[in-house]
N, C-alpha and C positions, 0 to 999 in steps of 0.2 A: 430456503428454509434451513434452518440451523439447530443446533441440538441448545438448549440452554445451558449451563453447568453452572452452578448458586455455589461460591467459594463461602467456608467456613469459619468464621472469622475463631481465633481462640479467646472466649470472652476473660478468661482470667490472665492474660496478657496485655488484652485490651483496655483491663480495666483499671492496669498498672501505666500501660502509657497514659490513659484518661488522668489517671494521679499526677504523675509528672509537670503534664501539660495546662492541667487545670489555672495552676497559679498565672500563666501567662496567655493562655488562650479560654477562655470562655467557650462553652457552646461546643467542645471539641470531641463528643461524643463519635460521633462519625468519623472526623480525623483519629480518631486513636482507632479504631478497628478499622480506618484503611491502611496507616501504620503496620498495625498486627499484621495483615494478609500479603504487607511487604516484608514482613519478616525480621521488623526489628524488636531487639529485647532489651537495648540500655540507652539511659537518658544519653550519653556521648553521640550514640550513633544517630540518633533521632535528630538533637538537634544539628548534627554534623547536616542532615538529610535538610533541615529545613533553613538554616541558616544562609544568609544570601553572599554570608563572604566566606570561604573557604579558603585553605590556603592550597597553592598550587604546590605541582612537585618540582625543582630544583630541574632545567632542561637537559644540565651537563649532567645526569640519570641515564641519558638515552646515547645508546652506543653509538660512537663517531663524531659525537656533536661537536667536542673539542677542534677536531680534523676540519667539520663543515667550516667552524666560525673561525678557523686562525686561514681556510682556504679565502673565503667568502671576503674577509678583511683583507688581506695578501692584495686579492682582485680588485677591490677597487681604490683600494691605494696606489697600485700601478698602472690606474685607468684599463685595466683588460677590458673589452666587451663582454658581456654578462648574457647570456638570454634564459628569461624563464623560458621552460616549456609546460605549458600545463595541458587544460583538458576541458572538452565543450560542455560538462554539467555543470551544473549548480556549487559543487562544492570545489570544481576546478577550477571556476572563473573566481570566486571568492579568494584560493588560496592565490592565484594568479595577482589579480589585483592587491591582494595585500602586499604580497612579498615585492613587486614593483614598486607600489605606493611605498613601500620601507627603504628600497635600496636606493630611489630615485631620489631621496630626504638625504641620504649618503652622501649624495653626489655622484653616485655608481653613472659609470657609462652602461644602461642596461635598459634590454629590449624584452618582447615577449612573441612567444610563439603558440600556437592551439592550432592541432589539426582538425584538420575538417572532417565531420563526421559520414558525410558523404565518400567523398573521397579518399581519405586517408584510415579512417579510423581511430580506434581506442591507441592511445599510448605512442609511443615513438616506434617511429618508423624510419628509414635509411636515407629517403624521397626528403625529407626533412631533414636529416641530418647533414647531409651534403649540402642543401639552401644556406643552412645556417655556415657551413665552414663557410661560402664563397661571402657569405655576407662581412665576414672576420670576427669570427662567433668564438673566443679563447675558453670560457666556459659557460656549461651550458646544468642551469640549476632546475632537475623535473618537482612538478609540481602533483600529488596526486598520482602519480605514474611513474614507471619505470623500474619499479623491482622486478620486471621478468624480463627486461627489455635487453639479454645479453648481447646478441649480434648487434644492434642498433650502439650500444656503449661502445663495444670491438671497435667499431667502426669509428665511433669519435675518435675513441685513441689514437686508430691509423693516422687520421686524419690532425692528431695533436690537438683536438679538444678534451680538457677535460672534464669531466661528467660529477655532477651531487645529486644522489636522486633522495628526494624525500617522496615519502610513500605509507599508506595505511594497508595495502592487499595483502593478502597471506604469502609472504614468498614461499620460493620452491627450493629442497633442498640446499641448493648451493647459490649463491648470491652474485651478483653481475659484476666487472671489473670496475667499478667506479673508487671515485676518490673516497667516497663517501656515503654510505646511507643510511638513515634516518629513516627508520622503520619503527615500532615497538614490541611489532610481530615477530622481530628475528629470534630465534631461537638463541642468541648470544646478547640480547639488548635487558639490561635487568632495569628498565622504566618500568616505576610499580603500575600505570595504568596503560593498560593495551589498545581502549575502544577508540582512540581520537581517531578522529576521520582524516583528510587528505590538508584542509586548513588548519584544523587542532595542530598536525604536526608542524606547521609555515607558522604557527602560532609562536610553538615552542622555538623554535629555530630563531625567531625574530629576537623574542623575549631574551633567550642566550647572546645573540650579537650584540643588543641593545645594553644588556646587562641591568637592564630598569621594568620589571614586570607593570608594576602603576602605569607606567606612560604609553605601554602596548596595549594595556587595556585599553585605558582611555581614548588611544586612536583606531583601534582596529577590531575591539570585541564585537562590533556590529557586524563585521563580516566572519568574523568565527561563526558565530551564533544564527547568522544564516544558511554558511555549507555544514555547521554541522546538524539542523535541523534538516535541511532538505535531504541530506544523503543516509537520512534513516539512522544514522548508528545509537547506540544503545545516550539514554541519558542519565546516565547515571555519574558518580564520583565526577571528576575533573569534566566531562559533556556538561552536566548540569552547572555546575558552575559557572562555565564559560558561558554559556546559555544564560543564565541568571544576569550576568554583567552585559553581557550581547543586547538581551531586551530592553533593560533601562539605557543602554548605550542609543538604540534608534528611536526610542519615545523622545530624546533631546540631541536629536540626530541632525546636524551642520553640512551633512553631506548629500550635496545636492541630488545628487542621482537615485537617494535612498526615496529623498522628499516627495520628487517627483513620480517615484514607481508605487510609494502608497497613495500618491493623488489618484493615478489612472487605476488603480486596484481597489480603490474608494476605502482604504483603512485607514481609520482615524489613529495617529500615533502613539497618542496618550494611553490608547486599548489595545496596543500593539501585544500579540502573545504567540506561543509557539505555533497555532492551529492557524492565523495569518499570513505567519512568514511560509505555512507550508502547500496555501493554499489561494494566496497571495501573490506572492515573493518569488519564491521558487519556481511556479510553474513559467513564468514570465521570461526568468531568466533561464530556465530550461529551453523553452520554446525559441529562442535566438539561436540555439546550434542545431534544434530540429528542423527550425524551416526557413533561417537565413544564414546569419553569419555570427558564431559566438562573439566575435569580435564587436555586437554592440551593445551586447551585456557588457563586457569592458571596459567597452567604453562608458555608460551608463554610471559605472562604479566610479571610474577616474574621472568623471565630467568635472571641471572648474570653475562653471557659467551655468545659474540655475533655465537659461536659454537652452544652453546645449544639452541641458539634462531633461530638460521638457522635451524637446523634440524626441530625444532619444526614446523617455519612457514612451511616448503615443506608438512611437514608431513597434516595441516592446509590446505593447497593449496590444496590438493589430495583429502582432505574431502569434500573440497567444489566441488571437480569434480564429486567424486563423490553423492555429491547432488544435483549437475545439471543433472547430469543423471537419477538419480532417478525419480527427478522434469521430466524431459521430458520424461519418459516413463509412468509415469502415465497420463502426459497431453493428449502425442498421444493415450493410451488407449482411454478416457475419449472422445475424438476427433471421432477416430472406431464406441464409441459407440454410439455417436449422429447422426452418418453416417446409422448405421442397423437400430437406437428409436428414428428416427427425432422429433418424439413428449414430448423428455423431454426440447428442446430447445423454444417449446411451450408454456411450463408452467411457469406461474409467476416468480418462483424463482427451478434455474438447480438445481435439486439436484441426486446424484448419489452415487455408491457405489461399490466398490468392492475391492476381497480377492488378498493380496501379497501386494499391496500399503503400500510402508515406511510412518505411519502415522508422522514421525518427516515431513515432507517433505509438506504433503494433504493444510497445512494453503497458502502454497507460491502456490501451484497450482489451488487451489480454487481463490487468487487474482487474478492470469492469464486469468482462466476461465471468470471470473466476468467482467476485463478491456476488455475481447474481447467482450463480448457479451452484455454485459450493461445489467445485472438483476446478482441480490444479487446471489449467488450459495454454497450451502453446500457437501461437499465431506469427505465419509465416509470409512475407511478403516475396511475391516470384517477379524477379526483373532480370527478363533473358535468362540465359542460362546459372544464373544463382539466385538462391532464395536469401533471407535474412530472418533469423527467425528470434523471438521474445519469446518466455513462458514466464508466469507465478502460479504458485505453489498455493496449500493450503499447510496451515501448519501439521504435522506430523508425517508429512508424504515430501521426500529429499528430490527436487525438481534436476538438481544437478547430478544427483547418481543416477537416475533413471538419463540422461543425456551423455554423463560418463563411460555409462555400461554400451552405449551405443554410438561412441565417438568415430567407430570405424565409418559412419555413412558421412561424418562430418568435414568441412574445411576447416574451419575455425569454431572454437565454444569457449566458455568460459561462464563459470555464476558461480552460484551459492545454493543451498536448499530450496530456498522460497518465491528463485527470480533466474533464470536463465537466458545467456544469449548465443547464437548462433550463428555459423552459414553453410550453408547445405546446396552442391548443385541439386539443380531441379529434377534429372531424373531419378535424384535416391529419394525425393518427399514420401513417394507412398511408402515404400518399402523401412524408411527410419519412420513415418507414422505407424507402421503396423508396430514396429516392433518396440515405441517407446510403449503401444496399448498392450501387446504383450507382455512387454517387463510388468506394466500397473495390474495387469492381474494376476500376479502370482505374488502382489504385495499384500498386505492386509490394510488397505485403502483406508485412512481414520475418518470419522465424520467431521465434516465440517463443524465447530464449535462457537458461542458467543459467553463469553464469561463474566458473568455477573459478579459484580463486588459481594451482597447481599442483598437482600430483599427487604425492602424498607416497607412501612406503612404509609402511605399518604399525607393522611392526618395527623402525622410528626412532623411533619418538614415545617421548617420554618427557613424565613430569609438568613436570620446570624448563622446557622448550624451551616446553612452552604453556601455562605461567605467565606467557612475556612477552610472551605475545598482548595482556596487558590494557595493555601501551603503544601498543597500537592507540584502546583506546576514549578515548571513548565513540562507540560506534557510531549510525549511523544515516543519514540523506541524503545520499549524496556520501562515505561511508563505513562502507560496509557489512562487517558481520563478513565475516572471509576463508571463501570456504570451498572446499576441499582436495578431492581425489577420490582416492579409496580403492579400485582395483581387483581384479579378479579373485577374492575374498573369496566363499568359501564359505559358505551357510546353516547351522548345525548345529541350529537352536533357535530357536523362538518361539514368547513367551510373552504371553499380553496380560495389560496392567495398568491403574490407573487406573478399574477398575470396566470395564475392557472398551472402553476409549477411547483407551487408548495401547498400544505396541507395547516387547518388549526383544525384541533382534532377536542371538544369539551368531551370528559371523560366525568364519574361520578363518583361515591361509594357512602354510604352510610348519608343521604342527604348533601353531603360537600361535592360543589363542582370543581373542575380544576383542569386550566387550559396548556394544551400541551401541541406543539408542534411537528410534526414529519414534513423534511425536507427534501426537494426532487422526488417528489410524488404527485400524481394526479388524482382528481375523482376515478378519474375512468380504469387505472390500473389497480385502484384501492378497494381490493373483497371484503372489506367489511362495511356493518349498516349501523344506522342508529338501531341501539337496542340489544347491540351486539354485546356479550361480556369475554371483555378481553385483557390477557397480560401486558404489562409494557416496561421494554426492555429499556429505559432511560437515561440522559447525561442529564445532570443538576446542574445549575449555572446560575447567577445572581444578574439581573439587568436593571439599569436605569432609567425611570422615564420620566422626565420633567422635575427630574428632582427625588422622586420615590423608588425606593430601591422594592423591586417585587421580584418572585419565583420564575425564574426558566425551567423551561420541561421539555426535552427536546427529544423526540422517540428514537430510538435505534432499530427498533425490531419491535414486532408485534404480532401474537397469536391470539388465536383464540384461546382460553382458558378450557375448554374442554378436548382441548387437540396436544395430543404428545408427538412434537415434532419429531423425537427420536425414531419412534414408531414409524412415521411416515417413513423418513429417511431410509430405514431397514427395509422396509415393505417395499418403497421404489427401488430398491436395491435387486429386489428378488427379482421383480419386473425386469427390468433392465437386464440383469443377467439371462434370463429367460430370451428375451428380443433379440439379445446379440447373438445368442444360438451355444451362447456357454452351456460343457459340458456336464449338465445338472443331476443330480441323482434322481432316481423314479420318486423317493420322496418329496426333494423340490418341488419335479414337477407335479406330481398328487395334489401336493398345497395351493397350488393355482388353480387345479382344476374345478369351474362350478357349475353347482349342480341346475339342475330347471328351477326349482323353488327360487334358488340365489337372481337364476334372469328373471324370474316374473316379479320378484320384488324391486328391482332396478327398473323394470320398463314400466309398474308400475307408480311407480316415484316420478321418472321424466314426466308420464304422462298427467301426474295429479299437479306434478310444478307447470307444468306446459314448457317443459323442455327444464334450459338449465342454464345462468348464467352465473358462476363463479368459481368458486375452485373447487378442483373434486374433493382435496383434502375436509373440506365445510361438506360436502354431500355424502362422504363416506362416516364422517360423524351421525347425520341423518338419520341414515339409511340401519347403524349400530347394529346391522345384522352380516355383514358381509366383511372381509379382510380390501386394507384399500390395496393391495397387490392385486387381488382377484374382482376388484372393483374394477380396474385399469384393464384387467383382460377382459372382461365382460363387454366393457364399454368397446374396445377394440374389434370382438365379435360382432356387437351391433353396428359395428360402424360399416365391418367388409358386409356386413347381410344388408345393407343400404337401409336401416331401419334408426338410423340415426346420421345426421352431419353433425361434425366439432371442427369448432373454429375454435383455435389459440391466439387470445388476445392480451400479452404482456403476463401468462400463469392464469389468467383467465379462462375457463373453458366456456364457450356459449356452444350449449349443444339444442339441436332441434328436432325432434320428432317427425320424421317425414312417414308420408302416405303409402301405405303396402296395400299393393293389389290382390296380391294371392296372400297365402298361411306361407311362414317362413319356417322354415325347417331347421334348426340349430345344427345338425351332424352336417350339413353341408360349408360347415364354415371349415376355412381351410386348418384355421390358429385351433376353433375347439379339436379337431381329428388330429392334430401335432399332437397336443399336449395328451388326449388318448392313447396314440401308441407310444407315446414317449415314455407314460405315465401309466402303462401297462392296463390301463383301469377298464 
């Protein structure tokens, strides 16, 4: 459950972009107050924003690059051995591949290297360094890595390699002995754009050596435009750009490996768009250094023979099956276990852990965790005496200072606010669990959030107006598809589809119906009915079909229209602190306390429904005489007086009324006499 927040569009802003834009875009009511809520004020920047060719920035901007590109030339003019070294993600095989693909067009004598994620780890390491000197490795160009990699560069030098590291991470005070690095983050680099990712930079790099920006597009925007979508960074200025050119680069894409991974990912090219490559694309080529070998994303990229690029992609497709299963076996564990220790679902921030979980896999399931549950969650996998651990965040709660603050139980960390990674031996998990739940309560924990562009009427939309949605995209970090909230809308119908996996949901209002979809949903886990009136948090989308262009409605979230999520939120909140045995004030506890009137109208209500199957947040609306905090303890008292069983089924409560022999005494329950003497009452 999420709180909504409806941003405010400024209509006399809006209604100057709307002027602007008029003469060129039709129907751009909507586009001008999504505009406004991005915060632009003049025709320059607007159309700067929607324009699909932008001019890039000048690479020799970016400190060193002269040094990279007069070494870089040097080297393979004197036939040196070259080796990339990059990195098992998505945006490391991308930059990997490109810069290969470029230097090997040179004529470069030049190899590549990617540690294993298992084995070796993020970034350079010594184990590697030394493989490559015996190899006769004269330099060694990082790809995505290495601006903190001091000892590991030391060590080249001993060994008389010299070292370029290009890099997007935030370095750290003082910079590593290298020939060269290509950063934008350095505090000395006055490149006017910061966000490129780990390819962006091997973009620029290229583009400088090449000295022909056109002909780098042309050959290798496709691989920009997919590490920098997969690796999240922000899309905006020079992101977006490159993104813009990237997309129409694989819609009329020669490159067999690309062909073949949107065959097995079943994306048609022509509709190829950022939410594809990220969902698509990515995970596929992610999944090769989770559960084989990054080396046949790689290879995939570099294939030469639409043969070998078939085999490769199946081979890819399989990997990622198998990382969906992995991913959903730890989930469902993880699910079990909240089912037997309902009390870790209590604590500020979920965190959990246990032995056999694929830790390539723990980062995607701890996301899962987190979007269901709304609170930041870490997930730890235990193999022998080290753990490996993954967390995300929720926005407004810093994942990496609550892990910073408590670096002393650690071997290894590193993240960001919203994503964190670890390794932790095994006998400190409890002891760094308690104390990362310690640090989250003395935080001011934010609510989970869904942010709504605005709130539209139904019976506006038309097809043109959200046709000119797509001068939003391409979507992604720092520009998120809009999405709208659709009120008060009637249920008439649902039907599930997709073999039982997806939802069409016919919604009403004033006589008009209007069909809308929720995705990876079931009937069974879906609490609402027909008849029900409810809000909907929605994407707009325009689709095809045999020729007519008709309305996408695609749900995001959906409440009941008489339920203030916030409320709930707060209310669980009090609960939850209450369970964990936090230090409440008599007042707190007061407010939980209920009276006999409050239980006979709840046992009253089970017993007129014959029990109860849905959410309690829908039975506490009902009931509109009772707080749902003290709803939940009520229900908790009947459960230990054995005068009710509750089964949790996916947020579902199915509670059932069971058979009392004798009068049940209420002061005999252990929770009501807590909150008594706790609560002085």
């Amino acid at each position: 459950m999420k709180k909504w927040v409806v941003s405010k569009p400024n209509k006399e802003n809006a209604q100057y972009i709307l002027n602007i834009l008029k003469e060129d875009i039709p129907n751009a009511n909507m586009l001008a107050m999504l505009l406004d809520l991005k915060g632009f004020k003049n025709k320059e920047d607007i159309y700067k924003f929607l324009s699909y060719r932008n001019k890039l920035h000048n690479p020799f901007l970016m400190k060193d690059m002269e040094i990279a590109v007069e070494y870089i030339k040097n080297a393979v003019e004197n036939n040196k051995k070259i080796c990339i070294y990059g990195d098992y993600d998505a945006d490391g095989v991308t930059s990997t591949a490109l810069l290969y693909s470029y230097l090997q067009s040179c004529g470069a004598n030049v190899m590549y290297y990617i540690p294993s994620r298992d084995s070796e780890g993020y970034g350079m390491n010594k184990y590697a360094i030394e493989k490559l000197h015996i190899m006769g490795v004269d330099l060694i160009i990082t790809v995505d890595n290495g601006i903190s990699a001091f000892d590991e560069i030391d060590l080249a030098n001993s060994l008389e390699m010299k070292v370029i590291v290009t890099d997007h991470h935030t370095p750290q005070e003082n910079y590593p002995n290298a020939v060269a690095i290509l950063n934008p983050h350095r505090w000395d680099c006055s490149y006017p754009y910061k966000n490129l990712c780990g390819v962006g930079v091997v973009f620029k790099l290229v583009c400088a050596l090449e000295d022909d920006e056109e002909s780098v597009i042309e050959n290798y925007s496709d691989l920009v435009a997919i590490g920098t979508i997969s690796d999240i960074v922000e899309l905006s200025g020079e992101n977006r750009t490159l993104v813009k050119y990237g997309l129409n680069a694989i819609k009329n894409t020669d490159r067999y490996g690309l062909i073949e991974l949107m065959k097995v990912a079943n994306i048609e090219p022509s509709k190829i768009n950022s939410n594809s490559v990220a969902f698509g694309i990515s995970p596929r080529i992610n999944a090769c250094g989770r559960i084989e070998s990054v080396y046949t994303a790689l290879e995939l990229l570099l294939a030469e023979t639409p043969e070998d690029a078939q085999k490769i992609a199946l081979r890819m497709n399989d990997n990622n099956k198998q990382r969906q299963s992995l991913e959903q076996k730890i989930f469902n564990d993880i699910e079990l276990m909240f089912n037997r220790r309902p009390h870790i679902l209590q604590q500020p921030i979920i965190i959990v852990a246990g032995e056999g979980w694929h830790h390539g896999v723990i980062g995607i399931v701890s996301s899962r965790i987190t979007e269901k549950y709304g609170k930041p969650s870490i997930i730890m996998s235990v193999e022998g005496n080290i753990a490996r651990g993954s967390g995300r965040s929720i926005e407004g709660f810093s994942l990496c200072d609550a892990i910073f603050a408590n670096s002393q139980y650690l071997v290894k960390y590193g993240g960001h606010p919203m994503a964190v990674g670890f390794s932790i031996s095994t006998e400190n998990i409890k002891t760094f669990s308690q104390a990362i739940i310690d640090y989250s309560k003395k935080q001011e924990m934010p609510i989970n959030s869904l942010l709504l562009s605005f709130k539209v009427n139904a019976s506006a939309l038309n097809v043109n107006m959200i046709e000119n949605l797509k001068y939003m995209e391409p979507y992604g970090c720092g520009n998120n598809p809009p999405i709208f909230g659709i009120y008060s809308m009637k249920i008439d119908n649902i039907t599930a589809i997709g073999g039982g996996k997806h939802l069409r949901i016919i919604v009403s209002k004033e006589n008009k119906s209007y069909t809308t979809l929720k995705w990876n949903t079931g009937v069974d886990s879906f609490p609402y009915m027909i008849g029900d009136i409810v809000d909907l948090a929605v994407i707009l989308d325009k689709s095809d079909y045999n020729g007519v262009s008709q309305m996408s409605i695609v749900i995001k979230d959906i409440k009941l229209s008489a339920c203030d999520n916030e409320y709930i939120i707060t209310e669980l909140r009090k609960y939850e602190a209450y369970k964990r045995g936090d230090n409440l004030t008599v007042d707190e506890i007061k407010y939980l306390y209920p009276t006999r009137e409050e239980f006979a109208n709840v046992y009253r209500f089970l017993r007129d429904n014959k029990g109860w199957n849905n959410t309690i947040s829908r039975m506490q609306i009902a009931l509109n005489a009772v707080s749902y905090s003290k709803l939940l303890i009520i229900l908790d008292i009947m459960q230990e007086l054995s005068l009710i069983e509750i089964i949790d089924i996916g947020g579902i409560k199915k509670i059932k009324l069971l058979q009392v022999a004798q009068k049940v005494i209420l002061e005999t329950s252990t929770i009501l006499r807590d909150i008594i003497e706790r609560g002085c009452i």
